[in-house]
C-alpha positions as CSV (number, residue, x, y, z in Angstrom):
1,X,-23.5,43.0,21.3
2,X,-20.5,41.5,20.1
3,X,-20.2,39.3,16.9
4,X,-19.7,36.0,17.3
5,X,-16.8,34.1,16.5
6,X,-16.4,31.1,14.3
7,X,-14.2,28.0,15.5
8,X,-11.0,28.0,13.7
9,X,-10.3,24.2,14.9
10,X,-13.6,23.9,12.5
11,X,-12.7,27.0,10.0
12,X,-9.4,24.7,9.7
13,X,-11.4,21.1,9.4
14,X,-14.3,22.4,7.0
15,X,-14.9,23.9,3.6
16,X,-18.2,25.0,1.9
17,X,-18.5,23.3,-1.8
18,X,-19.7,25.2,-4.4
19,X,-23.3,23.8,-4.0
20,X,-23.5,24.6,-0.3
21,X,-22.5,21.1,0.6
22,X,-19.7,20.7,3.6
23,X,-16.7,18.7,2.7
24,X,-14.5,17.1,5.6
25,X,-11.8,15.0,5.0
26,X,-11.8,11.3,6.6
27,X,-10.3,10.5,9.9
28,X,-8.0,7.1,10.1
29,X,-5.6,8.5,7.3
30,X,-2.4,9.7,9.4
31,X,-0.5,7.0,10.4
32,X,-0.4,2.8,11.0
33,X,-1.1,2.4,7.2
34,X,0.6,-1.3,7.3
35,X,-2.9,-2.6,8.7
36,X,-5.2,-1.2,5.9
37,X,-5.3,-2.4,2.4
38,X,-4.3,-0.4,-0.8
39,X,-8.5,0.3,-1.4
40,X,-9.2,1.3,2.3
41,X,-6.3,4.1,1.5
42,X,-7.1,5.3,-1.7
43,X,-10.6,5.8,-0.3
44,X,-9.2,7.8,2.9
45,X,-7.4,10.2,0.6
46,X,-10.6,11.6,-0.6
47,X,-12.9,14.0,1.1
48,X,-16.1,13.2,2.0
49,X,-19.4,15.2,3.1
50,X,-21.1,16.3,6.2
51,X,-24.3,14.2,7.3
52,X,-27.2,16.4,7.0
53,X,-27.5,15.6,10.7
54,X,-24.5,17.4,11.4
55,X,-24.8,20.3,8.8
56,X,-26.2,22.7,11.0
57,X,-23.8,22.6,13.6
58,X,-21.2,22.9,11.3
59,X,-22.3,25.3,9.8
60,X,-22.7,27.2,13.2
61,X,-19.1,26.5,14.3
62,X,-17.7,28.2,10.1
63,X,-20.3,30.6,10.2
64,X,-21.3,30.3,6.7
């Protein structure tokens, strides 16, 4: 059988932390910044974490 292949949309999208965790970056922080205060930007600069809901199939798609 085969090995399986991980996603590289999400190999791309993902990184492991060094506790295990899944870091992501936030989405709304490309473009049309003239509508979102200075805090609202500062905060989408920052990467955030992977619901525990999600982790699995995250983890799935990276193959960690």
């Amino acid at each position: 059988m085969p090995k399986m292949k991980s996603s590289r949309a999400a190999k791309k999208r993902f990184r492991t932390t060094g506790s295990g965790k899944i870091a992501r970056s936030h989405a709304y922080a490309s473009h049309k910044f003239t509508s979102k205060s200075k805090d609202r930007k500062r905060r989408l600069r920052k990467s955030g974490l992977v619901a525990t809901s999600n982790m699995l199939a995250v983890r799935r798609m990276i193959q960690v």
